[in-house]
C-alpha positions as CSV (number, residue, x, y, z in Angstrom):
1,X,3.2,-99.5,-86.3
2,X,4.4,-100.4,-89.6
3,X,5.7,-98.6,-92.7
4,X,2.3,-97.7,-93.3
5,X,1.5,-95.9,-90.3
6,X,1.3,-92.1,-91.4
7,X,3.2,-89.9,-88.6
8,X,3.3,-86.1,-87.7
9,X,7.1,-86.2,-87.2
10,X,9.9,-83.6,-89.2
11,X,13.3,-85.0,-89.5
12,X,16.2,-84.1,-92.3
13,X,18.4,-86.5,-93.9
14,X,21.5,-85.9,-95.1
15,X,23.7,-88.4,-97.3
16,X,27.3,-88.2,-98.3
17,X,30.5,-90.0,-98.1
18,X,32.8,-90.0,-95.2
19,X,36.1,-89.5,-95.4
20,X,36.6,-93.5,-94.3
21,X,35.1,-94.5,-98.1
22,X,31.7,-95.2,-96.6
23,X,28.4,-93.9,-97.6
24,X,26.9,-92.1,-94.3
25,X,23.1,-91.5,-94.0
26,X,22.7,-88.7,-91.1
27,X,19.1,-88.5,-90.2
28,X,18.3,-85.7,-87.8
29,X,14.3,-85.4,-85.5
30,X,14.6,-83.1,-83.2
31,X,17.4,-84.1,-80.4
32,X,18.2,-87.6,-82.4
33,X,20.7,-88.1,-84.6
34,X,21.4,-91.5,-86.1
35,X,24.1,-91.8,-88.6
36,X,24.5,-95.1,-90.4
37,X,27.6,-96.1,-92.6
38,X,26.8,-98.0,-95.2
39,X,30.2,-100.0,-97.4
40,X,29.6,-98.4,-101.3
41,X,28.3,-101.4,-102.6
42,X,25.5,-101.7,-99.5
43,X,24.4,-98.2,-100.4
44,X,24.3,-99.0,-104.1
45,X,21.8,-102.2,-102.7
46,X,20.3,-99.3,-100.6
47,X,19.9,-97.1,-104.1
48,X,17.7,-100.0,-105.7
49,X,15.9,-100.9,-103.3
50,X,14.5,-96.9,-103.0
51,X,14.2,-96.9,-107.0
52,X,11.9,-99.9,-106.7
53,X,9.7,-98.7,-103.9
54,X,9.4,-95.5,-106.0
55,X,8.0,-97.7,-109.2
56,X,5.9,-99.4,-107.2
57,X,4.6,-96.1,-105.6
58,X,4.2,-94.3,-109.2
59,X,2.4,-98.1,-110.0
60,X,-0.2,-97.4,-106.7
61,X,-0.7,-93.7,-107.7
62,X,-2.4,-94.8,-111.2
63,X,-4.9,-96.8,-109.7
């Protein structure tokens, strides 16, 4: 499997700070539940790097 790999799978994500000063995504399928703390500046790493993929998606779409 890879990033590419299309699945049939619902999950909800949920993204907030935590009352520790860290950024915590919360990603919810069905009985799993991952949260992962992130320090601010990871999560601000985390922030570009999902602004980039979106370019490069929008950059994919045009073609």
């Amino acid at each position: 499997m890879s990033i590419n790999t299309e699945r049939d799978v619902e999950a909800n994500l949920q993204i907030g700070p935590t009352d520790h000063g860290m950024v915590r995504l919360f990603i919810e399928a069905g009985s799993v539940e991952i949260p992962m703390d992130f320090d601010p500046e990871e999560a601000e790493e985390i922030a570009e790097e999902i602004r980039a993929a979106a370019a490069a998606a929008r950059g994919q779409k045009k073609r």
